[in-house]
N, C-alpha and C positions, 0 to 999 in steps of 0.2 A: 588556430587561436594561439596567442601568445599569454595573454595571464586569464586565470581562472579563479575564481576562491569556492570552495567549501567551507560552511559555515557549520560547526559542530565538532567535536571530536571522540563522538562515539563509534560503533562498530561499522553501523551503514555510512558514515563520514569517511572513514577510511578504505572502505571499499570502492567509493567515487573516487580519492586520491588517487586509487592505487590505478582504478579502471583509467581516467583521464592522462596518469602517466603513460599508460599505454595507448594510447588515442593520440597523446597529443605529448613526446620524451620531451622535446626543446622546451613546452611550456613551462610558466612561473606558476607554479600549483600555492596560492593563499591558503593559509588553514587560520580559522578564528573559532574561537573556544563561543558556545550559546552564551557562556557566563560573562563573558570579558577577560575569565582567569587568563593568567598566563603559564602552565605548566611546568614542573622543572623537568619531567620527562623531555626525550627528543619526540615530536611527531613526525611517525614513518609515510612518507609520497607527500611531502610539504616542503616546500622552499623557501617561503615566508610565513612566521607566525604573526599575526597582528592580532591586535586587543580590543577594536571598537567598529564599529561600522563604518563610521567617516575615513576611517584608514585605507579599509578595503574600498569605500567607494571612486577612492582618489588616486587608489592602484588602476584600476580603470577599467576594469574586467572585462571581459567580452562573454561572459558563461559566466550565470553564479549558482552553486545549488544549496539550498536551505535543507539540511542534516537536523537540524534542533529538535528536542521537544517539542510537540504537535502548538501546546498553547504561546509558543514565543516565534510560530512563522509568521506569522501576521505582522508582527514586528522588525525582524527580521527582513522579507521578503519588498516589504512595504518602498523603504527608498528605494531599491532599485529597481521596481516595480515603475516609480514614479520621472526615473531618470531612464527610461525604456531598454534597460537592463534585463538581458534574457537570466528568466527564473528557472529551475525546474525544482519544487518543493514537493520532501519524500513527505508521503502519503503516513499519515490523513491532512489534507489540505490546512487543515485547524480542528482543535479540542471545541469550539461549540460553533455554531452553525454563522451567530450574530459576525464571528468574524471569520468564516469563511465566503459569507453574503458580500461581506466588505470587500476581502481579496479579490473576489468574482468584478465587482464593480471595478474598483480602480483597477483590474488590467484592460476593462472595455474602454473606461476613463482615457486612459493612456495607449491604448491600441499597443501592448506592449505583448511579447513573449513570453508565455507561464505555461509551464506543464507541472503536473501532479504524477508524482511514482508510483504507481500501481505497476511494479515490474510481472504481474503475473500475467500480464497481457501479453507477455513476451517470451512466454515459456513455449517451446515450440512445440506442445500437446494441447496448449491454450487456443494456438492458431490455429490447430486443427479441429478441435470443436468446434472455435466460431464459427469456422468452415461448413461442417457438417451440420450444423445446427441452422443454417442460412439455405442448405439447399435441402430442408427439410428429410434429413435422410433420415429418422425416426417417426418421421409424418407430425403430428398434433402431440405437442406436448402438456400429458397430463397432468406428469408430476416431478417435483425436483426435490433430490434429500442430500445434505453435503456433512460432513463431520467435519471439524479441525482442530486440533489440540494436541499440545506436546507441553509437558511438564516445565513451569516459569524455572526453578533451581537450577536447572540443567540450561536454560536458554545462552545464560552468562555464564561461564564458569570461576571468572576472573571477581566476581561481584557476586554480596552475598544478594539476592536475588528481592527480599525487600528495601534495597535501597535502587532499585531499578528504575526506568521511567513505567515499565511495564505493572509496578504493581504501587503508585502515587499516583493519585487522581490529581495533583497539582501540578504534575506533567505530564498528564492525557492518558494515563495510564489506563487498566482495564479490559477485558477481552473483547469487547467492541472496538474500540478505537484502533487497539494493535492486532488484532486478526478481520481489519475492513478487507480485506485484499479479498475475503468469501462476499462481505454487501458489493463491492466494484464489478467485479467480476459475474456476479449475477445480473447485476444491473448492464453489463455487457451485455450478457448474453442473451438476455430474456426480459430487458427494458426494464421502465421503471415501475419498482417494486411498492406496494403498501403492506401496510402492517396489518396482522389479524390478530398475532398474541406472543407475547413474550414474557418469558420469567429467566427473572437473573438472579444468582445465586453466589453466594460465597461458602469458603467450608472451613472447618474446624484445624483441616490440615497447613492450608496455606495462613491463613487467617488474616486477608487481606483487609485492605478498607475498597476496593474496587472489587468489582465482579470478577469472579473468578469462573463461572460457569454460565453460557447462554444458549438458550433454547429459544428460538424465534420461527413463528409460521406466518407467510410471508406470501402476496400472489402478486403478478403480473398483470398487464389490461387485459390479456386473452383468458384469465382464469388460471391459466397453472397455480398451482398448490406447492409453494417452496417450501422445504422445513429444513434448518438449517442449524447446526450443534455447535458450540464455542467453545474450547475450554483452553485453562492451565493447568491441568491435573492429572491428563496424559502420560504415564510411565513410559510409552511406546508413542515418536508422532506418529498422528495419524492425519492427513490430507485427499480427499478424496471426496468423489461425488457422482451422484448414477439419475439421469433423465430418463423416463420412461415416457413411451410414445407409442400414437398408435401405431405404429409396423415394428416397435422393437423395445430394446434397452439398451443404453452408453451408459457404462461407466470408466469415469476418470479418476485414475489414482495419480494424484499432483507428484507425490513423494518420488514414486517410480517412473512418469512420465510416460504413462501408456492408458489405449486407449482401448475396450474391448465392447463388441455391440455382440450382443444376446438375441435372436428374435426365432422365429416358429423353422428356420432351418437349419440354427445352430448356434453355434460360438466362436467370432474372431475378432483374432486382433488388427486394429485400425491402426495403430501407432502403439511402436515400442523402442523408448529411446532412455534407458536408464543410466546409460553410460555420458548423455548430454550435460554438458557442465552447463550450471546453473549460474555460473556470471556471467555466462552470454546472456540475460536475460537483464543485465545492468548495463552491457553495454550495449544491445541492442536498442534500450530504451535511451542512454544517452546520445549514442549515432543517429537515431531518429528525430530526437528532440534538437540536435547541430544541425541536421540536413533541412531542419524545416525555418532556423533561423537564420541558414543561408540562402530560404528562397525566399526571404520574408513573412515565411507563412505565421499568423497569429493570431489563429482560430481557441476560443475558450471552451471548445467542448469537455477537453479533457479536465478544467475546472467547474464546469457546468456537472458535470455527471461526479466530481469529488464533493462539491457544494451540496449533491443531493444526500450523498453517502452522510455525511456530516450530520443533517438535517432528518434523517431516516433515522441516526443512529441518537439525538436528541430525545426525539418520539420516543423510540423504543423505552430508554433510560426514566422518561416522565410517565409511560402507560403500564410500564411491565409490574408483573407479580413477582416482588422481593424475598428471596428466604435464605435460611444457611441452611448446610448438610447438616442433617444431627448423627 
């Protein structure tokens, strides 16, 4: 590929720059601001700044990737969506369902290239559960419980942390929207989920206008039992999650990248890879997303299955019990 744009210039923007340099040194790496601004900063892995969309669409991109706040991909993504411009828009697909319904449609519309960054599919302890969860090595799964949460102040350190996308509901902020990668990834692994009960919570400490804390119980068509914990309030991250089954127990801690099954003859590790660097898990996801627009593949699963995520996490938002910490 010779030019590329990145739209955005936040943290995960500049980590597709930096990844795509490396993929691809000779290319023309486009950076454009969500806003339009134009920065007086220099931006680091860009060769071109532009200010509007038409600009970039006239560079002529062959790879675009939508970085932006969740509620301006739809916009964003939309022309070159329509001019059969390969997308990959980071996860969540869109801030409410009505427009990632839309996204969903116009890329069938346009038989166009879109993927959605759920890069946890690409963690290589992720691969190995879907693995082991596929050849049934815990037998019938009962039950699923995951935690995830790491303190919002600390996410940014450079930003005081309520001017973040993460804690503004008018840029999809929220501990649904920005910790989907636990709804994706269940919906991976254990298909598609419905809701039985959620309550969502704010506290006294952060004292957000978005949810700061979520507690959602959640089942599968086979019956499993997911109970699944969200927070920003985490002193310590915590990422992790244990399937109980009839021959055993897995659990998975994301953080450390290992995998250990529990059952009536003992305890071992499945997978232990702590030292695995965690941008292979961005670039695996973009050399997949290249390799499939080199063979013309432009299948919408992987928008089908964010569209649900979206639409799941609306639900939850209209049916949950509301409260603060006191």
């Amino acid at each position: 590929m010779k030019t590329i744009a990145v739209i955005g210039l936040g943290n995960i923007a500049k980590r597709h720059r930096q990844n795509l340099k490396l993929i691809y040194p000779e290319a023309t790496i486009i950076a454009l601001s969500a806003s339009g601004r134009r920065p007086s900063e220099k931006i680091e892995f860009a060769d071109v700044l532009l200010t509007n969309l038409m600009s970039v669409i006239e560079s002529k991109p062959e790879l675009v990737i939508v970085a932006s706040p969740a509620p301006f991909h739809e916009h964003h993504a939309s022309e070159f969506i329509k001019r059969r411009i390969p997308v990959l828009i980071e996860k969540p697909i869109a801030s409410e369902p009505q427009s990632s319904q839309r996204l969903l449609e116009l890329t069938q519309e346009y038989s166009a290239q879109v993927m959605v960054g759920y890069c946890l599919r690409y963690l290589s302890s992720a691969i190995e559960m879907k693995q082991l969860l596929s050849q049934n090595f815990i037998g019938e799964i009962y039950n699923f419980t995951a935690s995830v949460g790491q303190y919002l102040p600390d996410w940014r350190p450079n930003k005081h942390y309520a001017d973040s996308v993460s804690a503004n509901e008018s840029l999809g902020g929220g501990a649904l929207l920005e910790l989907s990668h636990e709804l994706d990834y269940l919906h991976w692994l254990l298909g598609p989920l419905e809701l039985e009960y959620a309550q969502l919570r704010s506290t006294k400490e952060l004292k957000l206008e978005v949810e700061e804390i979520a507690d959602l119980v959640l089942t599968n068509q086979k019956g499993t039992i997911c109970s699944l914990h969200m927070d920003f309030i985490q002193k310590q991250p915590q990422r992790e999650c244990t399937f109980i089954g009839s021959k055993g127990r897995l659990h998975w801690d994301l953080l450390a990248n290992t995998i250990t099954h529990h059952c009536s003859e003992g305890t071992q590790i499945l997978c232990s890879e702590p030292e695995w660097d965690k941008n292979q898990m961005y670039l695996n996801m973009v050399t997949e997303f290249i390799a499939n627009i080199q063979r013309g593949k432009n299948s919408t699963l992987s928008l089908e299955d964010a569209n649900q995520t979206v639409k799941l996490i609306a639900q939850i938002k209209h049916e949950a019990v509301w409260g603060v910490v006191q």
